[in-house]
C-alpha positions as CSV (number, residue, x, y, z in Angstrom):
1,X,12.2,26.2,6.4
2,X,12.5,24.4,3.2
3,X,9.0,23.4,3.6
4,X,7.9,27.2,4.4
5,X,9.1,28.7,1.7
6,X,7.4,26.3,-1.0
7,X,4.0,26.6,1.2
8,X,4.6,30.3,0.2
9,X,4.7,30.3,-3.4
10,X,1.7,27.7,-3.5
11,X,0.1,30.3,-1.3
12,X,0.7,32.8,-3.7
13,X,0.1,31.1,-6.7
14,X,-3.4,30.3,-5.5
15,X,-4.1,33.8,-4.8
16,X,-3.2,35.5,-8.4
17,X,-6.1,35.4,-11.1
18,X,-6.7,32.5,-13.3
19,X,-5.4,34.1,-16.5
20,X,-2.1,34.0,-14.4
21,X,-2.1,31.4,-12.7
22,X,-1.0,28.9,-15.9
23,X,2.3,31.0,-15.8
24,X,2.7,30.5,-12.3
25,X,4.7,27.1,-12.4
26,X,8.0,26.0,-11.0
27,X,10.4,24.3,-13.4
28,X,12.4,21.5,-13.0
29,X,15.7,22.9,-12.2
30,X,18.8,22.4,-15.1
31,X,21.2,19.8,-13.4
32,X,24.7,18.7,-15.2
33,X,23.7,14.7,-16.0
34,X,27.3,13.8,-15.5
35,X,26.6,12.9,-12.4
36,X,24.5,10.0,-13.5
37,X,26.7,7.4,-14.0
38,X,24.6,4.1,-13.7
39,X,25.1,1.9,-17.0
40,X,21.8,2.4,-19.1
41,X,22.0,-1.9,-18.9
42,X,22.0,-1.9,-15.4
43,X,19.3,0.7,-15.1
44,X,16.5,-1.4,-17.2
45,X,17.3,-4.5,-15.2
46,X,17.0,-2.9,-12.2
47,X,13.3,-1.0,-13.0
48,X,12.3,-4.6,-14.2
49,X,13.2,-6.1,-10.9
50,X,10.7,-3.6,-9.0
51,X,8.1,-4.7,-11.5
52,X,9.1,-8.3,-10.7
53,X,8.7,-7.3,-7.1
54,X,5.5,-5.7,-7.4
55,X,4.4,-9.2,-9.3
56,X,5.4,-10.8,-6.2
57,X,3.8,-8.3,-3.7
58,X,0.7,-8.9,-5.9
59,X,0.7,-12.8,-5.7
60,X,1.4,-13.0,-2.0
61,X,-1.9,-10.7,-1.7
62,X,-3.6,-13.0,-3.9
63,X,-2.5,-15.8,-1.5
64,X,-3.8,-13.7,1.6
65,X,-6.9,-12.8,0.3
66,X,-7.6,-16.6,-0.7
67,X,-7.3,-18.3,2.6
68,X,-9.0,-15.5,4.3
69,X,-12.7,-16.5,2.4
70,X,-15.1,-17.9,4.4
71,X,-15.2,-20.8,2.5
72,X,-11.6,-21.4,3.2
73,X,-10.6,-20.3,7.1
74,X,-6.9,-20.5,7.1
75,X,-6.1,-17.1,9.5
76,X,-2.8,-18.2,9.7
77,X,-1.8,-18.5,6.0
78,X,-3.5,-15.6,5.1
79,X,-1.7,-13.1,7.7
80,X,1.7,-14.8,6.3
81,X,1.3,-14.3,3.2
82,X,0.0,-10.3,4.1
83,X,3.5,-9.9,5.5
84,X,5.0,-11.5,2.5
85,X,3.1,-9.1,0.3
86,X,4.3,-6.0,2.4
87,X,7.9,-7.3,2.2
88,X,8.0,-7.4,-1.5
89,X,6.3,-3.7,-1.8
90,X,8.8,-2.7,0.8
91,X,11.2,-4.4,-1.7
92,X,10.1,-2.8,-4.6
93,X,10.1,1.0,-2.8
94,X,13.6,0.3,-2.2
95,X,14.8,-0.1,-5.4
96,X,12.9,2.4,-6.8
97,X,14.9,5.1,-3.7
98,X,18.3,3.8,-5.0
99,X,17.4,4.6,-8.7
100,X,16.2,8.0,-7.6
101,X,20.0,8.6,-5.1
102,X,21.6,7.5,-8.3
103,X,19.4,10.0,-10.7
104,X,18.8,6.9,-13.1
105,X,14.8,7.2,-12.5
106,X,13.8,11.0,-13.2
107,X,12.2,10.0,-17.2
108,X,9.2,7.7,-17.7
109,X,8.9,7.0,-14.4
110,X,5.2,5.7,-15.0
111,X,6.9,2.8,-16.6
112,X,7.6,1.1,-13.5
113,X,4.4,1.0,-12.2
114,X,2.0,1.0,-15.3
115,X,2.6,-1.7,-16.4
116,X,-0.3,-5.0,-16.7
117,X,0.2,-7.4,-13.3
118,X,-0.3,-10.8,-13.6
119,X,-0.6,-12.9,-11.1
120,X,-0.8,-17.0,-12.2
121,X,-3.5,-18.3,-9.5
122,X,-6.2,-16.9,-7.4
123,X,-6.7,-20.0,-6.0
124,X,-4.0,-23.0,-4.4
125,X,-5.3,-26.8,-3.4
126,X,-4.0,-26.3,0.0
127,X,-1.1,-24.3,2.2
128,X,1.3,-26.6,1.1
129,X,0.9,-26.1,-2.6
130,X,1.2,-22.6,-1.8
131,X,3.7,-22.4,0.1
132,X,5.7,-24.6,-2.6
133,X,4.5,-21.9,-5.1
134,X,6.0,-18.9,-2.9
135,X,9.1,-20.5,-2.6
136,X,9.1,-21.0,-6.1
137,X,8.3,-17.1,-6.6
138,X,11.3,-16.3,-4.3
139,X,13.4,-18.6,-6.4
140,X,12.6,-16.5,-9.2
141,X,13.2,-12.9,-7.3
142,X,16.4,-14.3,-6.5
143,X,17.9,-15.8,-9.5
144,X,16.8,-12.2,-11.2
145,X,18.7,-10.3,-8.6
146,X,21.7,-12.5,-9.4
147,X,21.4,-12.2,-12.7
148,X,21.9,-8.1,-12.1
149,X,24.5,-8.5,-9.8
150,X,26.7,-10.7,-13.0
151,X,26.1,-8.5,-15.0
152,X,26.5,-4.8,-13.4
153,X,29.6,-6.5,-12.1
154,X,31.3,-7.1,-15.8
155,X,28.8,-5.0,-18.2
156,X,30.8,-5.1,-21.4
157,X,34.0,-3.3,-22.9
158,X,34.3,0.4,-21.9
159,X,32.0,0.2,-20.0
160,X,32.6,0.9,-15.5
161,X,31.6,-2.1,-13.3
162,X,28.9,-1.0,-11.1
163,X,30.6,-2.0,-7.3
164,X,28.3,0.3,-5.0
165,X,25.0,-1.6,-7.1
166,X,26.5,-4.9,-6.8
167,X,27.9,-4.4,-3.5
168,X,24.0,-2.9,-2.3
169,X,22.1,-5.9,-3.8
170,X,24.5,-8.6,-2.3
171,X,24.4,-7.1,1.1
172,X,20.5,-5.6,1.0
173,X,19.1,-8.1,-0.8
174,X,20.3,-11.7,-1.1
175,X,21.1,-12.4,2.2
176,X,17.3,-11.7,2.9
177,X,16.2,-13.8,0.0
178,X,18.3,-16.5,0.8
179,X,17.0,-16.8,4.6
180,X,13.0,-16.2,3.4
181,X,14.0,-19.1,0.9
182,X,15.2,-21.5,3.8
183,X,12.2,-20.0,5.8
184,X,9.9,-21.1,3.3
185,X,11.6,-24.6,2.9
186,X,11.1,-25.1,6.4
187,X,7.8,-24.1,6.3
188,X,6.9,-26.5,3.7
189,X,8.5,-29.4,5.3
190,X,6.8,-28.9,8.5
191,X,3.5,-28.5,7.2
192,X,3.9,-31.6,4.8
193,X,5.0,-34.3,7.7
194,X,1.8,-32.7,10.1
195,X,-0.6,-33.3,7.1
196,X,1.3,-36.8,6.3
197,X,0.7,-38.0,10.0
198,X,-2.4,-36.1,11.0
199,X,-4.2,-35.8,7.6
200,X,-6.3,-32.6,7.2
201,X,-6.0,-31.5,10.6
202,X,-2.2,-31.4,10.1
203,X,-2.7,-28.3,8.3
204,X,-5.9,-26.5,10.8
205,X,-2.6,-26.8,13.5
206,X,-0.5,-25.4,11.2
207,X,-2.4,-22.4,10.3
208,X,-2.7,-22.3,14.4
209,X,1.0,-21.9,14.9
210,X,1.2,-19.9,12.0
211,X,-1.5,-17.0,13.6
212,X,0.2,-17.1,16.9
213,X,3.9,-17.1,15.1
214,X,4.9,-20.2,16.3
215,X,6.5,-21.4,13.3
C-alpha cells in the first residue's frame, strides 16, 4: 500500500508542468533526534570500519582478479578470494543497516563510500604469499573491531556504554573473524607442506581442491 501511494505522487508530480514541478518535492520529515543515542565516538569508528571493510572487499578482488589471468591459471584461488571479496561487502552493508536502525548515518552519508581505496598489491609471488597476506588483512579487520568493542564498552566520563553495539559486534562479527582467521591458517599450512613435498605442483593440487571445495 505504502508502495502505492508514493507511485501516486511520483505519478502526479510527473504529470504537472515544469514550472511546477521544482515545487513538487517531498521533504524529509522533522523527527525528535533524541532517539539517537549512539556516542558520536562510537559512530566515527564504526563508519571507518565499513571503509576498512570495503578496503578488504577491494583486496580480496584484487586477489581474484590476479589468479584468474591467463598468464597465471589458479581457478581455485581466484573463486576463493571472489567469496572472500563478497563476504567483506556483505560485511560492510551490515554495518552501514545498523547505523541507519540506530539513526547515526542520516548526514554525510557519502563519506563512507567516497572516499580513495587502496589496495597494497595487484600482484602476490604465489597462493601462499597471498594467503599469508589475507590472513594478515583479517588480522587487521579484527583487531579494529576490537578496538570498537573496548571502547563503546567504556567511552569516557558521562558518557552511556554502548551494550547492544558491543554486544552486536561480539556476537555478529568476531566469532566469524575468528573462524575465517583459523580458516585461513589452515589454508596456509596445507598449501605450504604440498608445495614443500611436491614443489610447484603442490600448489596446481591445491588450487584443485580449492575449485571443487575440498579444502
Amino acid at each position: 500500500m505504502n508502495f502505492i501511494y508514493g507511485f501516486l505522487i511520483l505519478l502526479g508530480c510527473l504529470s504537472i508542468t515544469p514550472e511546477v514541478y521544482s515545487t513538487c518535492t517531498i521533504n524529509e520529515a522533522r523527527i525528535d533526534v533524541k532517539w539517537v543515542d549512539m556516542v558520536g565516538t562510537c559512530t566515527k569508528r564504526l563508519k571507518d570500519q565499513v571503509k576498512l571493510e570495503i578496503s578488504a572487499s577491494m583486496t580480496y578482488l584484487a586477489m581474484s582478479a590476479y589468479f584468474a589471468r591467463d598468464s597465471i591459471s589458479r581457478p581455485g584461488f581466484s573463486k576463493f578470494f571472489s567469496h572472500a571479496a563478497d563476504e567483506e561487502r556483505d560485511h560492510a552493508i551490515k554495518l552501514i543497516e545498523y547505523l541507519l536502525m540506530r539513526g547515526d548515518v542520516t548526514e554525510n552519508f557519502q563519506e563512507l563510500l567516497a572516499f580513495p581505496l587502496k589496495v597494497s598489491s595487484m600482484t602476490w609471488a604465489d597462493g601462499s604469499a597471498a594467503l599469508k597476506s589475507a590472513l594478515a588483512k583479517e588480522v587487521e579487520v579484527t583487531t579494529n573491531i576490537r578496538s570498537i568493542i573496548k571502547h563503546c564498552e567504556n567511552p569516557g566520563e558521562n558518557m552511556k556504554n554502548d551494550y547492544h553495539l558491543v554486544d552486536w559486534l561480539t556476537g555478529d562479527f568476531l566469532d566469524e573473524q575468528y573462524k575465517g582467521q583459523r580458516d585461513l591458517a589452515g589454508k596456509y599450512t596445507t598449501l605450504t607442506k604440498m608445495m614443500e613435498t611436491y614443489g610447484p605442483i603442490g600448489e596446481f593440487l591445491f588450487d584443485k581442491k580449492l575449485l571443487n571445495g575440498e579444502v
